[in-house]
NUTOR-283937 format. One record per atom (N, C-alpha, C): residue number from 1; chain; atom name; y, z negated, x negated. Coordinates in Angstrom, 3 decimals. Layout:
<seq: NUM; mol: A; atom: CA; v: Y; w: Z; u: X>
...
//
This chain:
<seq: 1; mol: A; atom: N; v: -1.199; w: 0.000; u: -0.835>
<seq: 1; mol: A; atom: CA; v: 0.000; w: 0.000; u: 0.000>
<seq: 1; mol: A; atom: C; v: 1.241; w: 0.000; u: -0.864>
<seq: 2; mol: A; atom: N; v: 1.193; w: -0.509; u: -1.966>
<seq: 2; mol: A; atom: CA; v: 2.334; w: -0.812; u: -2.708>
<seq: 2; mol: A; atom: C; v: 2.516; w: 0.419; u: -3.675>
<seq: 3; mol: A; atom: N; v: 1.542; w: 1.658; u: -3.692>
<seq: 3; mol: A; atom: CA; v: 1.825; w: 2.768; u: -4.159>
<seq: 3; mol: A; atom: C; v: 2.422; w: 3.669; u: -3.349>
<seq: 4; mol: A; atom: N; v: 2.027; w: 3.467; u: -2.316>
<seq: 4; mol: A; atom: CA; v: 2.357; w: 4.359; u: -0.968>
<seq: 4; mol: A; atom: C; v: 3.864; w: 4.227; u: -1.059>
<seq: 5; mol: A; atom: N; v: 4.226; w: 2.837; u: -1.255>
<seq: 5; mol: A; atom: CA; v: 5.629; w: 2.341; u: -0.602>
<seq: 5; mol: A; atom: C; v: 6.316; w: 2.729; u: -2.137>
<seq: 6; mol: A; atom: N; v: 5.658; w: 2.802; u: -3.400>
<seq: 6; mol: A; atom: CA; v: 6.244; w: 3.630; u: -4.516>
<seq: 6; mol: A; atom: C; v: 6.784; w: 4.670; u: -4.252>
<seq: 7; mol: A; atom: N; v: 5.582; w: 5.397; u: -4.030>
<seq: 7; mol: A; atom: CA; v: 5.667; w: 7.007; u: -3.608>
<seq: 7; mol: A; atom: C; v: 6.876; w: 7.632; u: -2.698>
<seq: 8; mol: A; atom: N; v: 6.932; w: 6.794; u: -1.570>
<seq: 8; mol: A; atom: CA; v: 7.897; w: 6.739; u: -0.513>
<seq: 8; mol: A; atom: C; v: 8.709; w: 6.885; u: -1.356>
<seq: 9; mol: A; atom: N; v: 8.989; w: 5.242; u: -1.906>
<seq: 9; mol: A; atom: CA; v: 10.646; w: 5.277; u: -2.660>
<seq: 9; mol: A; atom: C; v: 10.865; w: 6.251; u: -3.946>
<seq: 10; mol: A; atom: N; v: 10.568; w: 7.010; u: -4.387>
<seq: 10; mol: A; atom: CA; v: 10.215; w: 7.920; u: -5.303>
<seq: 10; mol: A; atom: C; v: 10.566; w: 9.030; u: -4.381>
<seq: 11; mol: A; atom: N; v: 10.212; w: 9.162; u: -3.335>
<seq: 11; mol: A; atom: CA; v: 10.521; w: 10.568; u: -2.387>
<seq: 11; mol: A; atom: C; v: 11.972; w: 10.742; u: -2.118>
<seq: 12; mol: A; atom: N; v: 12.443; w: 9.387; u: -1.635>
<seq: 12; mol: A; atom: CA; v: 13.252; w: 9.278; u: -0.835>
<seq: 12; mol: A; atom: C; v: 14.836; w: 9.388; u: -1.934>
<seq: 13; mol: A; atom: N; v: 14.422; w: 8.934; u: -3.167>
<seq: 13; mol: A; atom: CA; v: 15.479; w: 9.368; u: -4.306>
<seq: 13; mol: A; atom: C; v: 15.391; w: 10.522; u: -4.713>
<seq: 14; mol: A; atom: N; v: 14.576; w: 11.133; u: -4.313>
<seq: 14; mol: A; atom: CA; v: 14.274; w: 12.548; u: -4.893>
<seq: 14; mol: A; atom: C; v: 15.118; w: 13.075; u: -3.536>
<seq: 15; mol: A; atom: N; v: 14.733; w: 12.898; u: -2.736>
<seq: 15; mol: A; atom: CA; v: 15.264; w: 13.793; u: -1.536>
<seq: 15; mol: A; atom: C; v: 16.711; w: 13.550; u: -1.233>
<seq: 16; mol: A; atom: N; v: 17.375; w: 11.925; u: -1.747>
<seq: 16; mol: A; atom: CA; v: 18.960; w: 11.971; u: -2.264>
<seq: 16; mol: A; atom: C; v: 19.652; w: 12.687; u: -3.193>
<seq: 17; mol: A; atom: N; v: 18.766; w: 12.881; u: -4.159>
<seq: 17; mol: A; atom: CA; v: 19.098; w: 13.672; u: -5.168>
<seq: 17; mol: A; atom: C; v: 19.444; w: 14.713; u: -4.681>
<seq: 18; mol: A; atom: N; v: 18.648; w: 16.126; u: -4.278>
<seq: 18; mol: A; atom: CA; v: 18.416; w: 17.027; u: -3.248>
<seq: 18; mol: A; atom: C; v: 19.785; w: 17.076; u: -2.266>
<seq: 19; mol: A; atom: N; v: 19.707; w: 16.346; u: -1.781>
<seq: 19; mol: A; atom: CA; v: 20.877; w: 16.012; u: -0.401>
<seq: 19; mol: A; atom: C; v: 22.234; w: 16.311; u: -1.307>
<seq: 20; mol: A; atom: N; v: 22.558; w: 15.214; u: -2.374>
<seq: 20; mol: A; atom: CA; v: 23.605; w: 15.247; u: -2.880>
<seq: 20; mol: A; atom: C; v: 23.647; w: 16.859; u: -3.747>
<seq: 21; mol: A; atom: N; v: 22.886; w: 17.172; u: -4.091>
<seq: 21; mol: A; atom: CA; v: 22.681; w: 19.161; u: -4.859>
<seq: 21; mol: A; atom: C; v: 23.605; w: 19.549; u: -4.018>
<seq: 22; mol: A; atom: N; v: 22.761; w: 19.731; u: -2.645>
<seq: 22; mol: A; atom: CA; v: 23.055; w: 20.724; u: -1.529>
<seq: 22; mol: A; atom: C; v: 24.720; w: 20.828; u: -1.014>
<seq: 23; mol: A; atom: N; v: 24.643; w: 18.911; u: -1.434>
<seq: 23; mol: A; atom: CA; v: 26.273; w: 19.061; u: -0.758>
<seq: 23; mol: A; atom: C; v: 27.130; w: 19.358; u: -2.242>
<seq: 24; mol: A; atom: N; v: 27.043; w: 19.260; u: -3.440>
<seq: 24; mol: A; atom: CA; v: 28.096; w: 19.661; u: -4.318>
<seq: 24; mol: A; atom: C; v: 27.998; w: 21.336; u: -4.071>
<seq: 25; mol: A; atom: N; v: 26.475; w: 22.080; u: -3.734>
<seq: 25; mol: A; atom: CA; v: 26.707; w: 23.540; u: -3.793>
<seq: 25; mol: A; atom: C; v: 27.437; w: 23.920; u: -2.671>
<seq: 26; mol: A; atom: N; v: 27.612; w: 23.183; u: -1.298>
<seq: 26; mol: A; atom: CA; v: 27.707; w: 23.334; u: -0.135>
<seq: 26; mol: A; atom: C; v: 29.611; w: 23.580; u: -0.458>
<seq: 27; mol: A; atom: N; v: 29.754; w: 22.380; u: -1.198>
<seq: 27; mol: A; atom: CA; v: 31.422; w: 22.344; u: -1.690>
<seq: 27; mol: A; atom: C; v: 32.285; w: 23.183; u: -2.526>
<seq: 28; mol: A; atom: N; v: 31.340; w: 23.227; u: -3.455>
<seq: 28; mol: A; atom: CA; v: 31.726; w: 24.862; u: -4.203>
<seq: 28; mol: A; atom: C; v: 31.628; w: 26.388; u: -3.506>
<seq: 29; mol: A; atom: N; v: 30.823; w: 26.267; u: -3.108>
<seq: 29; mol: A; atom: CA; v: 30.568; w: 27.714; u: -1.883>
<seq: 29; mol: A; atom: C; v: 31.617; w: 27.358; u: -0.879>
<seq: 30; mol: A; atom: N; v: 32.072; w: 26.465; u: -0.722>
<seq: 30; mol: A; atom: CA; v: 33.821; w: 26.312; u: 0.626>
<seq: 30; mol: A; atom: C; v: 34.853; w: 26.792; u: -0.405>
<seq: 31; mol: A; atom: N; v: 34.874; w: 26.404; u: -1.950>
<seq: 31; mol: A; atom: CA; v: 35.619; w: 26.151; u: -2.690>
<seq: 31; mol: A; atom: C; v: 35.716; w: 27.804; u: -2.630>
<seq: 32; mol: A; atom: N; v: 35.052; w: 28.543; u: -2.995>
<seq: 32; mol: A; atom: CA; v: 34.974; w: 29.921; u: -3.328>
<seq: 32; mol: A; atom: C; v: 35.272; w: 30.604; u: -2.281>
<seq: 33; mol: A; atom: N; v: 34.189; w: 30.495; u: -0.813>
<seq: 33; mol: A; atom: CA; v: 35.141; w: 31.330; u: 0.221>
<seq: 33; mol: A; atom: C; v: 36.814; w: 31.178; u: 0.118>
<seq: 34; mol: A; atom: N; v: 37.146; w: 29.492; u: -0.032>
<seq: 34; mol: A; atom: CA; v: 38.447; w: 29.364; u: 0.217>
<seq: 34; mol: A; atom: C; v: 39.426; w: 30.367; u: -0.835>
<seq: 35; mol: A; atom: N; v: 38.964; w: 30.589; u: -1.606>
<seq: 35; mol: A; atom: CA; v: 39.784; w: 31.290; u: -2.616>
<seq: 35; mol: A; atom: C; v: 39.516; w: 32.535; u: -2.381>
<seq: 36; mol: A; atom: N; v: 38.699; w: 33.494; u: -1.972>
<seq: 36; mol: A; atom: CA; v: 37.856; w: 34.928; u: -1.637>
<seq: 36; mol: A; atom: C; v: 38.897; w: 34.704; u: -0.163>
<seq: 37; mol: A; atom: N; v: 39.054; w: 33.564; u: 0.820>
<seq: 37; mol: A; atom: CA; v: 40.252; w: 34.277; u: 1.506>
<seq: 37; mol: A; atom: C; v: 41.943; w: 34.100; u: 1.598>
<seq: 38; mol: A; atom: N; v: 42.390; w: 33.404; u: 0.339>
<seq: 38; mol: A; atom: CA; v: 43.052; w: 33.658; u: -0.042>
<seq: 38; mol: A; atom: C; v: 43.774; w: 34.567; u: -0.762>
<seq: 39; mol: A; atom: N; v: 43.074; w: 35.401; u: -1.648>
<seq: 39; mol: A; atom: CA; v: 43.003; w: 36.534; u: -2.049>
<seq: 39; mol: A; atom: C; v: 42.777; w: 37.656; u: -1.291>
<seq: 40; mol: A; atom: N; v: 42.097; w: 37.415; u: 0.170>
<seq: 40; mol: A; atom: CA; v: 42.281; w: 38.609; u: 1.119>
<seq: 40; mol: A; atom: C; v: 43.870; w: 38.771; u: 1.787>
<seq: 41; mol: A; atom: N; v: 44.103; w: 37.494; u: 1.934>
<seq: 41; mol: A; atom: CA; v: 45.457; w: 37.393; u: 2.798>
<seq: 41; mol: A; atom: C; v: 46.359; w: 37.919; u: 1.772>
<seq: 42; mol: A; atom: N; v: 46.624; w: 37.436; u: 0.350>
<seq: 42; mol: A; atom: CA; v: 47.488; w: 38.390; u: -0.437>
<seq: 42; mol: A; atom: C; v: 47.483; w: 39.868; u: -0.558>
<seq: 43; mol: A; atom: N; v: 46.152; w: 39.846; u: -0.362>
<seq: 43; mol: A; atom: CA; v: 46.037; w: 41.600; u: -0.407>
<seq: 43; mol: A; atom: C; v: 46.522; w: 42.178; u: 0.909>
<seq: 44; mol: A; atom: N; v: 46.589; w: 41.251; u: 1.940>
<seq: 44; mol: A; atom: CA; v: 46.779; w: 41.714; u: 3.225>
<seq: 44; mol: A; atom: C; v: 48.412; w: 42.302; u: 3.531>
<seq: 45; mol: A; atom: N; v: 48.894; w: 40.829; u: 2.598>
<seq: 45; mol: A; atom: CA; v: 50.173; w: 40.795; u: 2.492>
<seq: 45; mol: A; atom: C; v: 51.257; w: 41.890; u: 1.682>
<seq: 46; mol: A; atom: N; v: 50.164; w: 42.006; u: 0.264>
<seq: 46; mol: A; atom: CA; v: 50.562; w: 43.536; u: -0.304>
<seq: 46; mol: A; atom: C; v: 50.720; w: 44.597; u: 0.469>
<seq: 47; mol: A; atom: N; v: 49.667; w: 44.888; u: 1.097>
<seq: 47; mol: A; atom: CA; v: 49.203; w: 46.205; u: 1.791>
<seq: 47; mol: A; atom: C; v: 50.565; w: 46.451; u: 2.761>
<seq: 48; mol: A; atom: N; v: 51.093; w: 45.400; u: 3.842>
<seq: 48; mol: A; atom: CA; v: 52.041; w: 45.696; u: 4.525>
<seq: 48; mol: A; atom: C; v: 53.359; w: 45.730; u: 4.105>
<seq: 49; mol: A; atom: N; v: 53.404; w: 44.680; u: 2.792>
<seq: 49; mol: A; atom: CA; v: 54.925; w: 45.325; u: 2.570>
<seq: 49; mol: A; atom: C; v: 54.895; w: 46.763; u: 1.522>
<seq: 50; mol: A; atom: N; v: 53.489; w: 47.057; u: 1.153>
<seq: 50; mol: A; atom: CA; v: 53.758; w: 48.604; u: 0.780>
<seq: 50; mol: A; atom: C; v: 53.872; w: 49.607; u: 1.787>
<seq: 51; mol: A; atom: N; v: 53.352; w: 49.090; u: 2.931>
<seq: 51; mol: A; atom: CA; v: 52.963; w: 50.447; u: 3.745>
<seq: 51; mol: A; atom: C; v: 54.804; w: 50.582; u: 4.763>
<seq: 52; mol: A; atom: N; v: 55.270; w: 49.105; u: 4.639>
<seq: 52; mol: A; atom: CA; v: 56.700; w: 48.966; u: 4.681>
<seq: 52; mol: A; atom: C; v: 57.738; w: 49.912; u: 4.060>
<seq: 53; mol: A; atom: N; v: 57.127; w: 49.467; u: 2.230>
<seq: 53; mol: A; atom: CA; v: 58.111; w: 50.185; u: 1.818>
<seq: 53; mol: A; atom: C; v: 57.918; w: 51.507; u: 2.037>
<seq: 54; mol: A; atom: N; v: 56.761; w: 51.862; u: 2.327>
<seq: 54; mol: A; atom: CA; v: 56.179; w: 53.931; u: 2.352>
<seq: 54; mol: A; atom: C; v: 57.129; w: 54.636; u: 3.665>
<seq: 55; mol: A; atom: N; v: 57.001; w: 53.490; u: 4.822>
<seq: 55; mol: A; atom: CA; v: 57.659; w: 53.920; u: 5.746>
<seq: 55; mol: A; atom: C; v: 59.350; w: 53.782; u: 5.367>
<seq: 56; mol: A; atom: N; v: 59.988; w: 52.920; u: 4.811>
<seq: 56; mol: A; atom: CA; v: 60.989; w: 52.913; u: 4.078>
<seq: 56; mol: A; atom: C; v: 61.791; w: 54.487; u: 3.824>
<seq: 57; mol: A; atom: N; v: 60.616; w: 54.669; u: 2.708>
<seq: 57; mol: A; atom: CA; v: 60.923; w: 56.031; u: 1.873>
<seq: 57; mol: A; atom: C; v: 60.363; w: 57.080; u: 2.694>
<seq: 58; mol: A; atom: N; v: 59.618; w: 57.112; u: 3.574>
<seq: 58; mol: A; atom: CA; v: 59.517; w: 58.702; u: 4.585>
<seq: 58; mol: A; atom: C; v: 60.463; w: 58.556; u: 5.503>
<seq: 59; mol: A; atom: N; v: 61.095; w: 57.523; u: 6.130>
<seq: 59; mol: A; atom: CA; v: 62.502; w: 58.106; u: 6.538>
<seq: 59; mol: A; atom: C; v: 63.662; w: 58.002; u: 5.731>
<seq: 60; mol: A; atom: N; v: 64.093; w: 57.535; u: 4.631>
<seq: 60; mol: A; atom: CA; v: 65.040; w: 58.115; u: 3.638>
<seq: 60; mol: A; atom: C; v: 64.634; w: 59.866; u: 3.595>
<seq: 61; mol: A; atom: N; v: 63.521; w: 60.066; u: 3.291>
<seq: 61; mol: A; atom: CA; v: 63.230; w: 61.587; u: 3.121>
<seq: 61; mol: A; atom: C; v: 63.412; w: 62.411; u: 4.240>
<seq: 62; mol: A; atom: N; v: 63.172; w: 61.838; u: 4.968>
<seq: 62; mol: A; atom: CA; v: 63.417; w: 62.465; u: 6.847>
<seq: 62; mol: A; atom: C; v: 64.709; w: 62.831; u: 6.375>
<seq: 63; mol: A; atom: N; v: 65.403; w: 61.799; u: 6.512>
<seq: 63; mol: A; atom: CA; v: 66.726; w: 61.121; u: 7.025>
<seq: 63; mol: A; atom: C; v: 67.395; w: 62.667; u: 5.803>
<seq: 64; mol: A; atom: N; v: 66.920; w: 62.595; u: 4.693>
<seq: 64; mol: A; atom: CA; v: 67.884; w: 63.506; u: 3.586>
<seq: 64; mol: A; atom: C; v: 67.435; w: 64.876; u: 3.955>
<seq: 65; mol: A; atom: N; v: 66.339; w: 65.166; u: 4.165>
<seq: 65; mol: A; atom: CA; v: 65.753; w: 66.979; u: 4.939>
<seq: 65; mol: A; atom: C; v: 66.691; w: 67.070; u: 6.359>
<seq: 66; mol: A; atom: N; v: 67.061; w: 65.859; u: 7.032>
<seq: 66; mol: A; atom: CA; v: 68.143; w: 66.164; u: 8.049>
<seq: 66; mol: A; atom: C; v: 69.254; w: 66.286; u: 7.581>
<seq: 67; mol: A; atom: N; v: 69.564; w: 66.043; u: 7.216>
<seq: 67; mol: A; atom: CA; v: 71.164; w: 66.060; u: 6.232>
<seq: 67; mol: A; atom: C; v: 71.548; w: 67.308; u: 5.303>
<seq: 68; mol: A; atom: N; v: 70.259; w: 67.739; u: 4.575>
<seq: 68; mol: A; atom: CA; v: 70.439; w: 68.847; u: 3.739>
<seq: 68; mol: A; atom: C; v: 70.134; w: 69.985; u: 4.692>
<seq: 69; mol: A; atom: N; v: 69.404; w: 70.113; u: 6.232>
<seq: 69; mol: A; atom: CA; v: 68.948; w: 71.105; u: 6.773>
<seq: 69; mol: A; atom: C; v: 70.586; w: 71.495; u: 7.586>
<seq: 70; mol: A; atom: N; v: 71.538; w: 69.955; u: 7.951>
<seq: 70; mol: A; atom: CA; v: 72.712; w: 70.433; u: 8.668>
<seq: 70; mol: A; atom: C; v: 73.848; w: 70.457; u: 7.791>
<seq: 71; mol: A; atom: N; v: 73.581; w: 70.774; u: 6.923>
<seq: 71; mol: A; atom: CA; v: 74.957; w: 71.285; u: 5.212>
<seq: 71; mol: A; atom: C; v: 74.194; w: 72.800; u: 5.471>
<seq: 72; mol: A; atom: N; v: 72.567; w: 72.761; u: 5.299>
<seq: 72; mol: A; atom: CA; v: 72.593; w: 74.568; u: 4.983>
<seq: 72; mol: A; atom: C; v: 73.202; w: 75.141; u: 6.649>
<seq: 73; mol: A; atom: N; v: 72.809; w: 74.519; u: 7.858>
<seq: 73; mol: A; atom: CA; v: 73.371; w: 75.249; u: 9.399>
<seq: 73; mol: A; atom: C; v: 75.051; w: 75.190; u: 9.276>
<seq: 74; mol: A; atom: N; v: 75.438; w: 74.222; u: 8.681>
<seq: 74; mol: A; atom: CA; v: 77.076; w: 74.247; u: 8.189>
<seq: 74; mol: A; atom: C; v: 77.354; w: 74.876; u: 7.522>
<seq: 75; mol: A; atom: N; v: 76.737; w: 75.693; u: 6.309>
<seq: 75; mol: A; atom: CA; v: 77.282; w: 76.345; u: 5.269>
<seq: 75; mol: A; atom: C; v: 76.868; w: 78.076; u: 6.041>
<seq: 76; mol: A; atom: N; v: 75.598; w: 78.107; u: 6.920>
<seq: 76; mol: A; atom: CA; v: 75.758; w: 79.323; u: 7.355>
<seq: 76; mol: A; atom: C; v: 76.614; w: 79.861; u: 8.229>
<seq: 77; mol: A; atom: N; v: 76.634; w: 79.240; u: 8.861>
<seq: 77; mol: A; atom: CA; v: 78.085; w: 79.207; u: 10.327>
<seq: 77; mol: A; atom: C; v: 79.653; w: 79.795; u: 9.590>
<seq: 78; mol: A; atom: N; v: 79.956; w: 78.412; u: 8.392>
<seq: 78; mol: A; atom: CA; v: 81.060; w: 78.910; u: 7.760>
<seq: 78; mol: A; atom: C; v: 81.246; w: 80.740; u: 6.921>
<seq: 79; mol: A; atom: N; v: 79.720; w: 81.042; u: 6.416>
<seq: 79; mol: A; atom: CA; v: 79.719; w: 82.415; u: 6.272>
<seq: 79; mol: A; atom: C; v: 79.766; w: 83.568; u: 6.837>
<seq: 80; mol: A; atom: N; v: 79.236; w: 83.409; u: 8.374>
<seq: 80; mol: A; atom: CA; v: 79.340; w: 84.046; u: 9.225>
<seq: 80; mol: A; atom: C; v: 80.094; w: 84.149; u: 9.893>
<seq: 81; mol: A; atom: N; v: 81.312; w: 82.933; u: 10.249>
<seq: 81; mol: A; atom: CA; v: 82.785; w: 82.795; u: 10.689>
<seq: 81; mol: A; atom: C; v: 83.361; w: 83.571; u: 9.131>
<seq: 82; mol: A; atom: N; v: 83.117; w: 83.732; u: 7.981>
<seq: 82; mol: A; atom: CA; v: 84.082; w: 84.375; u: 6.922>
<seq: 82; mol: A; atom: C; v: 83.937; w: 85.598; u: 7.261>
<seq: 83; mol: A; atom: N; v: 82.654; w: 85.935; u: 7.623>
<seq: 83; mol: A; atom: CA; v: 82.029; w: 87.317; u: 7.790>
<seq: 83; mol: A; atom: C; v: 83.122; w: 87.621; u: 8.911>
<seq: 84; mol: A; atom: N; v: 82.693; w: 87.073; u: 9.802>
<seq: 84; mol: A; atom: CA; v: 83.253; w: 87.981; u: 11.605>
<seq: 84; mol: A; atom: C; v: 84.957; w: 87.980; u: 10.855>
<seq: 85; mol: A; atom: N; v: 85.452; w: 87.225; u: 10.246>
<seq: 85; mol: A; atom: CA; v: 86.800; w: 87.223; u: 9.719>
<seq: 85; mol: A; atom: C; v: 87.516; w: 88.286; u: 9.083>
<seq: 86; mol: A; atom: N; v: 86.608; w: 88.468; u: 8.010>
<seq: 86; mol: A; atom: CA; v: 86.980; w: 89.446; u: 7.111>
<seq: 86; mol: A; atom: C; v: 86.519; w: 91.156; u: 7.959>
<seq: 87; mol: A; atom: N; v: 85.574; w: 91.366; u: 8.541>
<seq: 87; mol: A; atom: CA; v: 85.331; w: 92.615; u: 9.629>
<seq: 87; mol: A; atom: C; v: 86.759; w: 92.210; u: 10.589>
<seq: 88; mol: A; atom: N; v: 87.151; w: 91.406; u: 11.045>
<seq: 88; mol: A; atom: CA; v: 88.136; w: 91.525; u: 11.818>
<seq: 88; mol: A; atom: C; v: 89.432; w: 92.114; u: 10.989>
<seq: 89; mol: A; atom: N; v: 89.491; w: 91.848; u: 10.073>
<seq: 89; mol: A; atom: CA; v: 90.602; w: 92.222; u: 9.319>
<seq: 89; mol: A; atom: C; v: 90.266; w: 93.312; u: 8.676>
<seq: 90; mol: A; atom: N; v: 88.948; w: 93.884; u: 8.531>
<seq: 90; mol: A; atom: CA; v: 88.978; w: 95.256; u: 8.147>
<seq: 90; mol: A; atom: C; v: 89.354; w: 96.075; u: 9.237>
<seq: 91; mol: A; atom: N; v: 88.594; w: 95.935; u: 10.575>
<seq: 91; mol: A; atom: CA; v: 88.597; w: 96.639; u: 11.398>
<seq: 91; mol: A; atom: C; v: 90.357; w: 96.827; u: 11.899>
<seq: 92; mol: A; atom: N; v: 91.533; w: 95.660; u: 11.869>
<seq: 92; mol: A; atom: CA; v: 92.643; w: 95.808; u: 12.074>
<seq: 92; mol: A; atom: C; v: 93.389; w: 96.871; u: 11.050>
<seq: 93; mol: A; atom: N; v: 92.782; w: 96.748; u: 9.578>
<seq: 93; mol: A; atom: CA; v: 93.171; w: 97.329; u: 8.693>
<seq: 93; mol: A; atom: C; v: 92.868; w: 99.079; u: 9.281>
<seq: 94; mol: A; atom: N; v: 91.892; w: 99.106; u: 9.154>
<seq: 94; mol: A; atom: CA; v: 91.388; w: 100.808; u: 9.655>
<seq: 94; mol: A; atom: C; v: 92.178; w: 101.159; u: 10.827>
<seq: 95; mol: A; atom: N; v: 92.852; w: 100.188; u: 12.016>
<seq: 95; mol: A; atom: CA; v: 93.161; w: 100.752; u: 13.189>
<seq: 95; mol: A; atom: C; v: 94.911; w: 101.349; u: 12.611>
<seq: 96; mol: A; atom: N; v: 94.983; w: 100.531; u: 11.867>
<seq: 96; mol: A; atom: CA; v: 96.665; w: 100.282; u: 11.178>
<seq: 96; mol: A; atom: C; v: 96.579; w: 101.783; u: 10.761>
<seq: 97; mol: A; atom: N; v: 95.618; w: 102.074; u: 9.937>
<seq: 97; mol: A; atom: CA; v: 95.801; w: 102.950; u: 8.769>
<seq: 97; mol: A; atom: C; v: 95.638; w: 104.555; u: 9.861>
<seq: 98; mol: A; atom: N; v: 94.800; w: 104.327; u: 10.902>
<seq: 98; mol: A; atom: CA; v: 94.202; w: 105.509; u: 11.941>
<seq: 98; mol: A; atom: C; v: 95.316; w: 105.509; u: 12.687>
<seq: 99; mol: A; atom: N; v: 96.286; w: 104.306; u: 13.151>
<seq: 99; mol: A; atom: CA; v: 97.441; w: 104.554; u: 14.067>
<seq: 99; mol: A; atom: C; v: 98.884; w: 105.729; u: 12.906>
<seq: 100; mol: A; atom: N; v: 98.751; w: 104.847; u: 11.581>
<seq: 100; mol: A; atom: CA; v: 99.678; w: 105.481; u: 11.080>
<seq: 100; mol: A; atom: C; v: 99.630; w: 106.773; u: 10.493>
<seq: 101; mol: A; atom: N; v: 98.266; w: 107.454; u: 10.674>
<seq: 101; mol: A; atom: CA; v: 97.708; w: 108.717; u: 10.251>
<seq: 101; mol: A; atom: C; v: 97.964; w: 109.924; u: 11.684>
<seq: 102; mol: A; atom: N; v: 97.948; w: 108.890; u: 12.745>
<seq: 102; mol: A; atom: CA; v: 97.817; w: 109.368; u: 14.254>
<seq: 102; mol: A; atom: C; v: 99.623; w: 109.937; u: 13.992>
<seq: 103; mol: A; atom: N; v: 100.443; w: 108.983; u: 13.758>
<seq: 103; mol: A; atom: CA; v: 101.874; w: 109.037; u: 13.545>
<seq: 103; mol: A; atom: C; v: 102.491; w: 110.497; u: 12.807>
<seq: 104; mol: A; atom: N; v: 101.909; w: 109.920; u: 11.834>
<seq: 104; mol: A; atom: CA; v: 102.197; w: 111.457; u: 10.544>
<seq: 104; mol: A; atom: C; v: 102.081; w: 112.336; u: 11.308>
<seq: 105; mol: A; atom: N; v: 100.421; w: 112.778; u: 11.248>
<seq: 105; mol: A; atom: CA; v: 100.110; w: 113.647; u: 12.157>
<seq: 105; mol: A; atom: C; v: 100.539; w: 114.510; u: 13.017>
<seq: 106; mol: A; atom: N; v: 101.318; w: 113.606; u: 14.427>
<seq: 106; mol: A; atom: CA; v: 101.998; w: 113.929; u: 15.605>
<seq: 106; mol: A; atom: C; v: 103.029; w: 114.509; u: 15.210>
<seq: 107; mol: A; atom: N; v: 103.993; w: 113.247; u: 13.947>
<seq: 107; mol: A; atom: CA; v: 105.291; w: 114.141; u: 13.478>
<seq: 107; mol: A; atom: C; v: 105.482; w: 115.240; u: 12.787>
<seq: 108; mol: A; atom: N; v: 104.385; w: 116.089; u: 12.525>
<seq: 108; mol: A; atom: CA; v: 104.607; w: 117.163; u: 12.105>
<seq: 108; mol: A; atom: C; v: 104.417; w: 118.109; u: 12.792>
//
């Protein structure tokens, strides 16, 4: 009986032993998720203020292809108002020059 009750107590430190393993691995494995999701949330945190700044810079780029597309519709307009300008003033020129040819002409 008094081996039995050895044996027992021999088990039963063994199986504290055991117990206490389980819980230091149990603590380190919290220890590690805890840090594996800390390191997700930073990455989480990266990810949006890049995808921030991306959206940032595709409307700066918008924003400048609008700007440079209404300088080139401004700069064509102004050529085509020089254009219709300068035909207007040819065409006055030719009527000038056809009235005063009409003139000569008659007076002789």
């Amino acid at each position: 009986a008094q081996s039995q009750a050895r044996i027992a107590k021999e088990e039963a430190i063994q199986a504290k032993e055991q117990a206490a393993e389980a819980t230091a691995a149990a603590q380190k494995a919290q220890v590690e998720m805890q840090a594996i999701k800390t390191k997700a949330e930073e990455d989480v945190k990266a990810a949006k203020s890049d995808l921030a700044k991306a959206q940032q810079e595709q409307k700066a780029a918008a924003d400048a292809a609008k700007k440079a597309e209404d300088g080139k519709n401004k700069a064509e307009k102004t050529v085509q108002e020089l254009k219709d300008k300068m035909q207007a003033e040819k065409n006055a020129t030719t009527e000038s020059i056809q009235k005063k040819l009409d003139e000569a002409l008659a007076a002789k």
